[in-house]
C-alpha positions as CSV (number, residue, x, y, z in Angstrom):
1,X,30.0,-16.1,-2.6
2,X,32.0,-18.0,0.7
3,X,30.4,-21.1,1.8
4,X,30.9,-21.4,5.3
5,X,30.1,-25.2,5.5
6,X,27.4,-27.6,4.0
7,X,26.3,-30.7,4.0
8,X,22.9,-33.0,3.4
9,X,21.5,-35.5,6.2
10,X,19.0,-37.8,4.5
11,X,16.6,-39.1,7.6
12,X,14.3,-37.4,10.2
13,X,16.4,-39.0,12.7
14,X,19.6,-37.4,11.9
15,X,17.3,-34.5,12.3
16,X,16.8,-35.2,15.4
17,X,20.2,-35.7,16.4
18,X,21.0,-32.6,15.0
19,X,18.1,-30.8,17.2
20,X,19.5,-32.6,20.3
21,X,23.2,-31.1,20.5
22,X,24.5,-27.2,20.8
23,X,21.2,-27.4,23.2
24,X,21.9,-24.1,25.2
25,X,18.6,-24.0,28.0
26,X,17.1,-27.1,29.2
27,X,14.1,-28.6,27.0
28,X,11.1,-28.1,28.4
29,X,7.2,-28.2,28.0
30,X,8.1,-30.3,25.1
31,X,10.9,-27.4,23.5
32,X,14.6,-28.2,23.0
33,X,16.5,-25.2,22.2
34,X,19.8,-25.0,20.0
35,X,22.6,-22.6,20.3
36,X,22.3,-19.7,18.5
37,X,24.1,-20.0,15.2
38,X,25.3,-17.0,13.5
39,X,23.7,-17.3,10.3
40,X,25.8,-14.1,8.3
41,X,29.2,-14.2,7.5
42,X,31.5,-13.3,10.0
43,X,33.1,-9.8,9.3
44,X,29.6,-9.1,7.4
45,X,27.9,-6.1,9.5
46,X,25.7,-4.3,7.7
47,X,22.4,-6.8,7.5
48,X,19.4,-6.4,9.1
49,X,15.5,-7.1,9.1
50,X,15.2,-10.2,8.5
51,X,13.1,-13.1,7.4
52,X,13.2,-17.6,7.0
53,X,11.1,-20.0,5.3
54,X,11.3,-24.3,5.8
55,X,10.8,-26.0,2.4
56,X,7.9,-28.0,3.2
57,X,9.5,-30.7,0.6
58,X,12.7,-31.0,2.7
59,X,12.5,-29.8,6.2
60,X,16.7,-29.6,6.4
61,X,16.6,-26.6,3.2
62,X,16.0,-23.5,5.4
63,X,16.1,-20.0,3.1
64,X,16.4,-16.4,4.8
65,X,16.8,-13.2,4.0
66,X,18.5,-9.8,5.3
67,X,18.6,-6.5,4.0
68,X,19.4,-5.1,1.4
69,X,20.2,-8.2,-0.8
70,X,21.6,-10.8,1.3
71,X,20.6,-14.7,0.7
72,X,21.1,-17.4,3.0
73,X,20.8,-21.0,2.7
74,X,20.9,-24.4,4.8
75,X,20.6,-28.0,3.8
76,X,21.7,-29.1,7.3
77,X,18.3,-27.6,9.5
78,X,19.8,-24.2,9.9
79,X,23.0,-24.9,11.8
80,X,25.7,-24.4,9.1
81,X,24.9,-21.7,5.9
82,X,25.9,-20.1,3.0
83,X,26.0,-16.5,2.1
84,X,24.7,-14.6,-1.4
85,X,23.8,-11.2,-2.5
86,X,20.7,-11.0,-4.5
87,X,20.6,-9.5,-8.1
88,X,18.0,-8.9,-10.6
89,X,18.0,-6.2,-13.5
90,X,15.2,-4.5,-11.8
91,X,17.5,-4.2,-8.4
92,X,17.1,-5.0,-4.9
93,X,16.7,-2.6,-2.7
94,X,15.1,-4.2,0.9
95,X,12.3,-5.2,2.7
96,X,12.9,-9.1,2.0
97,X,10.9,-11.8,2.5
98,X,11.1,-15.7,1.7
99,X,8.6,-18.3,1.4
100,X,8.8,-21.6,0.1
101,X,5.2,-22.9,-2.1
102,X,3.5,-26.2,-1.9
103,X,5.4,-27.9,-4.4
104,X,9.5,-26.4,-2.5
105,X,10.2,-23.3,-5.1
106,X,11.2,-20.2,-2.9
107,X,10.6,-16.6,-3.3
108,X,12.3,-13.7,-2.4
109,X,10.3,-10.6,-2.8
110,X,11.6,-6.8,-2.2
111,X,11.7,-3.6,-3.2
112,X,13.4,-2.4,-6.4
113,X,15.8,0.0,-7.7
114,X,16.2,-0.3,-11.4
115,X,18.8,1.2,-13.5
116,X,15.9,2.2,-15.9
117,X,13.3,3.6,-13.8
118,X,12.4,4.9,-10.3
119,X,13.7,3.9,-7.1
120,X,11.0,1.5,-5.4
121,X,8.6,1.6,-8.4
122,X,7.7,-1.7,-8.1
123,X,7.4,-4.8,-5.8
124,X,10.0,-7.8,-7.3
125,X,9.8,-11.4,-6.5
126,X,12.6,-13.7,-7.8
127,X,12.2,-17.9,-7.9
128,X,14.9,-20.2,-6.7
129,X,13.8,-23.9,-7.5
130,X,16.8,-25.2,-5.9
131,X,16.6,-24.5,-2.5
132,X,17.9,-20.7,-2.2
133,X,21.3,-21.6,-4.4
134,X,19.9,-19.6,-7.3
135,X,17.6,-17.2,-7.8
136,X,15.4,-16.1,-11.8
137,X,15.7,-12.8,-12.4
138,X,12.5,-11.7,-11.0
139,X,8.9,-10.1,-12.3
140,X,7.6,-6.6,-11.3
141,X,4.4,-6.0,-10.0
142,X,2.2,-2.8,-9.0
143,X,4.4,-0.8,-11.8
144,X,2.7,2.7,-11.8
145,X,4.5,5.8,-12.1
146,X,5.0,7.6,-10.7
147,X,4.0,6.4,-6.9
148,X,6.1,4.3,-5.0
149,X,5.5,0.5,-3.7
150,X,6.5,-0.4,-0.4
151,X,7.0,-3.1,2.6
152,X,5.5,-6.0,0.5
153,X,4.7,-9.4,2.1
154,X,4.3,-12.5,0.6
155,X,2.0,-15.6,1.0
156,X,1.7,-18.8,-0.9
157,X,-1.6,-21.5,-1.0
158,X,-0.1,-24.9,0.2
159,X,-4.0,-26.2,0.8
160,X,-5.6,-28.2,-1.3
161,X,-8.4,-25.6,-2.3
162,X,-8.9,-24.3,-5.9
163,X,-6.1,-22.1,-5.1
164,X,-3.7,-24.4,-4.4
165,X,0.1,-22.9,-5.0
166,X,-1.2,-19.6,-5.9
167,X,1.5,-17.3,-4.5
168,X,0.3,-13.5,-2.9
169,X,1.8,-10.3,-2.6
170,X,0.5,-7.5,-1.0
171,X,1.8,-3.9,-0.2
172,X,1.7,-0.1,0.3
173,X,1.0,2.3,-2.6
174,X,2.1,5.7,-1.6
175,X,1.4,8.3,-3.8
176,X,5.1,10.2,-3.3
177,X,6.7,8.7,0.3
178,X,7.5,10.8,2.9
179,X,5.2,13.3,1.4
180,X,3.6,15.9,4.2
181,X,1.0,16.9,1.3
182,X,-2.5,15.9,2.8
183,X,-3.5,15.1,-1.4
184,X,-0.9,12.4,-1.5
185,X,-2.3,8.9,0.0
186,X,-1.5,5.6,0.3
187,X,-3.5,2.5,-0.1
188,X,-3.0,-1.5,0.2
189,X,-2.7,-3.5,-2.6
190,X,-2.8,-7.1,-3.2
191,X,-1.7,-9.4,-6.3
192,X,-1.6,-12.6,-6.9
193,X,0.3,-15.4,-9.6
194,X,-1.2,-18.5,-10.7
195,X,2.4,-19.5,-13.1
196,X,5.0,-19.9,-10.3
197,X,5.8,-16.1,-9.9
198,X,6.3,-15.5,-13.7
199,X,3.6,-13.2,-14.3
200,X,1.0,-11.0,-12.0
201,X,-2.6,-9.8,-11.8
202,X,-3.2,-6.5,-11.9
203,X,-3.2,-5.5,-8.1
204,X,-6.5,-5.0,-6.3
205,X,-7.3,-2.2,-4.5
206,X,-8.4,-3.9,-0.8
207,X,-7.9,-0.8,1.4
208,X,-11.5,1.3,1.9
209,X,-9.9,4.0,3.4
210,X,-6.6,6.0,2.5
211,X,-4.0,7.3,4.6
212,X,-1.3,9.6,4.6
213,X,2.4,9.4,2.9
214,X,4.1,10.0,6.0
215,X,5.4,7.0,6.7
216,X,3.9,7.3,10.2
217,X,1.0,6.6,12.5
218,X,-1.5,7.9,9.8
219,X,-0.2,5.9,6.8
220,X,-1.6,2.7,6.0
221,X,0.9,0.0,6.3
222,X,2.1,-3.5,7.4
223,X,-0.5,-5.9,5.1
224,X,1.1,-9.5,5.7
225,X,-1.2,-11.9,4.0
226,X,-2.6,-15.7,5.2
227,X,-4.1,-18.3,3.8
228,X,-7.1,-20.1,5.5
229,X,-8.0,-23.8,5.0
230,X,-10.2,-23.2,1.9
231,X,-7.9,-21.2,0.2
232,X,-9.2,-17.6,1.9
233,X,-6.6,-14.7,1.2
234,X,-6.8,-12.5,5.0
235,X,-4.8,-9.5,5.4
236,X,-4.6,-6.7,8.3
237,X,-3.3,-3.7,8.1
238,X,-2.4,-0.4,10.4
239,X,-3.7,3.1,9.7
240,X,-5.3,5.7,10.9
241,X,-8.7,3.6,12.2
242,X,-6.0,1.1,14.2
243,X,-6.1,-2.7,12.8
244,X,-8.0,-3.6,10.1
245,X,-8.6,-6.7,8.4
246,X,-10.3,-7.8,4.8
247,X,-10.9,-11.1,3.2
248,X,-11.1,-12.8,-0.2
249,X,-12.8,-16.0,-0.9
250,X,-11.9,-16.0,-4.4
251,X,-8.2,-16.2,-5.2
252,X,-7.9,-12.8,-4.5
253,X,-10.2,-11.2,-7.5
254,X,-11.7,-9.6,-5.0
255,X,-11.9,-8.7,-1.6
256,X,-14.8,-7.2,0.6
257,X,-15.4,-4.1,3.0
258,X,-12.9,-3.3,5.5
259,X,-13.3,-4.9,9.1
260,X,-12.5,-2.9,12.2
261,X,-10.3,-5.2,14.6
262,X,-9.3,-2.9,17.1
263,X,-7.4,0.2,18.0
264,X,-4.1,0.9,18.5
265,X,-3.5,3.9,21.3
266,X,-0.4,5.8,20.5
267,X,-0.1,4.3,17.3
268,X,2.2,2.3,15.2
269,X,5.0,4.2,15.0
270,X,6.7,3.4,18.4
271,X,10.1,5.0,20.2
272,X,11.9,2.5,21.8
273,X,15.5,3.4,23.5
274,X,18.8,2.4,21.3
275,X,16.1,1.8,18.5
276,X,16.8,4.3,15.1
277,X,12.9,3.2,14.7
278,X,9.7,0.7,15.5
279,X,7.2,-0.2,14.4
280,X,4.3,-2.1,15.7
281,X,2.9,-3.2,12.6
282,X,0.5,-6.2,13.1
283,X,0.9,-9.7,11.3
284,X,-1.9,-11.8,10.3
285,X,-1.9,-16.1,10.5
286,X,-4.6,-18.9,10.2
287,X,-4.6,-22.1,11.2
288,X,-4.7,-24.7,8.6
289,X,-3.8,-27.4,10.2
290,X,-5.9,-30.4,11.6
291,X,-6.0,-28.8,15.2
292,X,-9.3,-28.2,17.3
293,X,-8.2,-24.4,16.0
294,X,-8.2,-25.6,12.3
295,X,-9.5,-22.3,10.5
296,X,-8.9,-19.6,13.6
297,X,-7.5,-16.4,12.1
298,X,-4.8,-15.0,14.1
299,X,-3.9,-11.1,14.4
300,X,-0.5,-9.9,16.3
301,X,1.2,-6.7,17.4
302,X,2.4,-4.2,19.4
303,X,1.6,-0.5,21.0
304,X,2.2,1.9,23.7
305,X,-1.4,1.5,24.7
306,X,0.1,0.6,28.8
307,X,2.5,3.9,29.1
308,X,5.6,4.9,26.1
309,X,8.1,2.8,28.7
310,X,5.9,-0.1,28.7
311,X,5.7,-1.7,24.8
312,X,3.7,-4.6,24.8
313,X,2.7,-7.5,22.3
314,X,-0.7,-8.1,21.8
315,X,-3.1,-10.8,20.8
316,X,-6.5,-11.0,19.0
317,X,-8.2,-13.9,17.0
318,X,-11.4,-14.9,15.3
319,X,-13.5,-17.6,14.9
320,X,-15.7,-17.2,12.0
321,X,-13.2,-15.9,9.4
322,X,-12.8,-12.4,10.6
323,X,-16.1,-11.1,10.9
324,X,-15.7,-10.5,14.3
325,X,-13.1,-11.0,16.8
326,X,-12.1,-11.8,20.7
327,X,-10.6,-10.7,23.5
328,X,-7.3,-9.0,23.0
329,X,-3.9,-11.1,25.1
330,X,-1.0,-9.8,26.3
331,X,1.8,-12.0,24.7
332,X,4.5,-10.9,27.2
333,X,4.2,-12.5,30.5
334,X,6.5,-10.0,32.0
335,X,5.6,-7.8,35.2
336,X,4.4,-4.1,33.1
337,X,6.8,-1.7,32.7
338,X,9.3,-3.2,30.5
339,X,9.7,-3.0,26.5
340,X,8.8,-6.1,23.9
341,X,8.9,-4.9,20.4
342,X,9.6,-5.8,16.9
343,X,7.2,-9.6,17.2
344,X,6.4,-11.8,14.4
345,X,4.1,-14.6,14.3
346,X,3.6,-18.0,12.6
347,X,1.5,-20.9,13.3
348,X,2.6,-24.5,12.3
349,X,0.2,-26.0,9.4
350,X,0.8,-29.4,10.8
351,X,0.0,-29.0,14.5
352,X,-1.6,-25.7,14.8
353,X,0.7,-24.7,18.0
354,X,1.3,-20.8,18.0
355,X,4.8,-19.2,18.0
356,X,5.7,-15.3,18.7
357,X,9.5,-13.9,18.6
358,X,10.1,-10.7,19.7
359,X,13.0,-8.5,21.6
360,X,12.6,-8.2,25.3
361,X,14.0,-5.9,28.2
362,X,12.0,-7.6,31.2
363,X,15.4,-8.5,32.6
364,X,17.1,-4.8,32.0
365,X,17.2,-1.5,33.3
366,X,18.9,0.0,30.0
367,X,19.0,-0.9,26.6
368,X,20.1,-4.4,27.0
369,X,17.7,-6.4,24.8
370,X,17.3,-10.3,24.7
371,X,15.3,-12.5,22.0
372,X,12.0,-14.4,23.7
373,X,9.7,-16.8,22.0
374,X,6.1,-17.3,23.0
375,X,4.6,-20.5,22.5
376,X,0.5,-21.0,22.9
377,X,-1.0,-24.3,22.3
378,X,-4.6,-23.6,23.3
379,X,-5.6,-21.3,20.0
380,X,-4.0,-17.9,21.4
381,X,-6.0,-18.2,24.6
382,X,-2.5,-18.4,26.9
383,X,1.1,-17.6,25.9
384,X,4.2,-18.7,27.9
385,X,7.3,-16.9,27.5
386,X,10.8,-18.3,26.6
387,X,14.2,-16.6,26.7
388,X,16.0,-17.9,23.4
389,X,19.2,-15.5,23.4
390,X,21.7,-16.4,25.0
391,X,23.5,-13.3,25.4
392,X,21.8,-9.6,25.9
393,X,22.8,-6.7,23.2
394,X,22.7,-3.2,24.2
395,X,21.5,-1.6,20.5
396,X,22.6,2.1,19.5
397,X,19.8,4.6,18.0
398,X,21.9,6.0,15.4
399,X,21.8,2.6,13.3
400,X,19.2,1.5,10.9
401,X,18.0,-1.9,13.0
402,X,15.7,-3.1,10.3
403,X,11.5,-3.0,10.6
404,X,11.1,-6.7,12.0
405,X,12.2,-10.3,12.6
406,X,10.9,-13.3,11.8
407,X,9.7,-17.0,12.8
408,X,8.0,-19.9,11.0
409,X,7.3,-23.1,12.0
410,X,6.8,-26.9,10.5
411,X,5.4,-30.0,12.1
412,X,7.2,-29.1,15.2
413,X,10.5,-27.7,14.0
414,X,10.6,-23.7,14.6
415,X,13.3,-21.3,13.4
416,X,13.6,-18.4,15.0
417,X,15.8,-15.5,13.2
418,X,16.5,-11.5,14.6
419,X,19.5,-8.8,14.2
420,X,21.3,-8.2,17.2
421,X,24.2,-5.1,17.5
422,X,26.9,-4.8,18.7
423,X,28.8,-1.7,19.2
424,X,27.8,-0.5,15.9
425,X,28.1,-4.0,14.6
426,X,24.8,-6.1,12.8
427,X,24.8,-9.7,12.8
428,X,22.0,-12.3,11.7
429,X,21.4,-14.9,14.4
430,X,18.8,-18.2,14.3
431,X,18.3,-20.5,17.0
432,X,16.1,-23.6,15.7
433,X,13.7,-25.0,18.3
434,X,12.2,-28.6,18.4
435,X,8.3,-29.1,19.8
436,X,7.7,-32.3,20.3
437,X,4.2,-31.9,22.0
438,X,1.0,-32.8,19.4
């Protein structure tokens, strides 16, 4: 492992010293930008699809993760990191995700490849109780040969309902992937720990209806759980009915009957130029903070539904805890005809303000693709768009990209993380945004 530089500030207002230099675009509506800071190792270009979590104990340790088994850590805000590769006797093999629980542990959940079993026959999470330095050797969950367990996301309780620090995992279930056999299905699963990642419930079948093993428009894919305010477990999911979204009110023991959200028209498998593949798989949030939004559930995505030049981010929400839902928003705020793609969402607990990344090509007529963020502080009802590359990257279709990138935010302090290419070249980028509006 090479350190490329570390060191500890001890006060908010070094913080904010930090956030006020390297600004690269002016602040505005209450946003100060950073530079972008290269967050891999230079001369390190093979990771991709990426994902950061903000220890809510100590808002200067910022964890991420690339594929396949890359590790990053920051004790500064994000602006100086160190580089590790994962291990864990059941192997890594991708789709990573970190969170951080109530109480600062992190985990990193991803696929598997064990030397003693079946490639991806299980969803791993591994602990780190020192800020992303280290990492347990990990627990399997879903183990059940021979299907295959897939694209996990992870969620952790940090309310103070029964449920408090009860960590989630939910995922896809294929019966054999890729398979073009009609017979073989897949189905979402959800599971849940109560010990701090050691040991797992037997997953929960939440998915009403099955879809193909494809690995395309028909397959059911893309759960990404949320906690509400009380402790509710919400997930959504793509398949072959469009979005939809299911609920538990009881630590997820149980969950109810699939809710129709909306459709998706051309899919969620999505061609985008200079992209090897897209997805428009939607991400779910809620909003446990104090806001006049407090308990709003919050469903984002993308499709082809304005024209297959013209990929656009979309919006929806609810008021009453998913039983029905609003309006859908365009995100973008772009003239149409132009590609956004690859979005993630995140809403801060502490101010409820809404954040969106995703790769844009408003300014392009080629494959040139910049990073925006979208910022909404009225619940979802508006979005206003903000460029926060500061250089364009012209992407080639015959490299793996990754599946998505990733944002979170924290009493007003937003990390933004995506791949960028270039020539056939993957690098890790962040840019760490301060919000100072309440």
């Amino acid at each position: 492992m090479k350190k490329i530089a570390l060191f500890i500030p001890i006060t908010l207002f070094f913080l904010s010293f930090l956030l006020s230099r390297n600004v690269n675009l002016p602040s505005t509506d209450g946003l100060s930008f950073s530079s972008n800071v290269l967050v891999s190792l230079p001369g390190n270009f093979s990771p991709e699809e990426v994902t950061v979590a903000i220890n809510p104990k100590n808002p200067f340790n910022i964890v991420a993760g690339s594929n396949l088994d890359f590790y990053y850590y920051s004790f500064d805000g994000g602006y100086t990191w160190t580089e590790g590769r994962l291990w864990s006797s059941l192997g890594v093999w991708g789709d990573p995700c970190v969170i951080f629980d109530a109480e600062g542990n992190c985990y990193y959940g991803h696929l598997s490849n064990p030397l003693d079993g079946d490639f991806i026959d299980r969803i791993i999470v591994q602990r780190s109780s020192d800020g992303g330095q280290s990492w347990s050797d990990g627990a399997g969950i879903g183990l059940n040969p021979p299907k295959d367990q897939d694209k996990e996301w992870l969620a952790a309780d940090h309310t103070d309902s029964p449920f408090r620090n009860t960590i989630y995992a939910a995922w896809t279930e294929f019966d054999e992937y890729g398979s073009p056999d009609p017979l073989d299905r897949t189905r979402i699963l959800c599971s849940y720990s109560v010990d701090l990642g050691e040991n797992w419930s037997a997953p929960f079948l939440v998915s009403d209806i099955s879809g193909d093993c494809r690995d395309s428009d028909e397959t059911v894919e893309g759960a990404v759980p949320a906690i509400g305010p009380q402790g509710e477990v919400y997930l959504s999911w793509a398949g072959p009915l469009g979005i939809v979204f299911d609920k538990s009110l009881d630590g997820g023991e149980t969950f109810g009957e699939d809710i129709f959200v909306t459709s998706m028209p051309g899919g969620w498998d999505i061609d985008i130029p200079g992209i090897y593949r897209c997805n428009g798989f939607p991400v779910t949030a809620s909003d446990t903070s104090d806001s006049p939004y407090r308990g709003n559930v919050y469903i984002m995505w993308s499709d082809q539904r304005n024209g297959t030049d013209d990929t656009d981010v979309f919006f929806i929400k609810s008021t009453n805890g998913g039983e029905s839902w609003g309006p859908i928003v365009r995100v973008n705020d772009d003239p149409p005809g132009k590609h956004q793609f690859f979005p993630w969402l995140t809403v801060d607990p502490i101010t409820g303000h809404i954040y969106v990344v995703f790769y844009d090509r408003r300014d392009s007529n080629d494959y040139s693709t910049e990073v925006y963020m979208a910022k909404s502080s009225d619940g979802g009802e508006t979005f206003k768009n903000y460029k926060i590359s500061e250089y364009p990257f012209r992407p080639v279709s015959g490299i793996f990209f990754g599946d998505y990138n990733n944002i979170v935010a924290r009493d007003g302090i937003i990390c933004a993380i995506w791949t960028r290419m270039d020539g056939i070249d993957l690098s890790i980028w962040l840019t760490v945004i301060h919000d100072s509006m309440r």
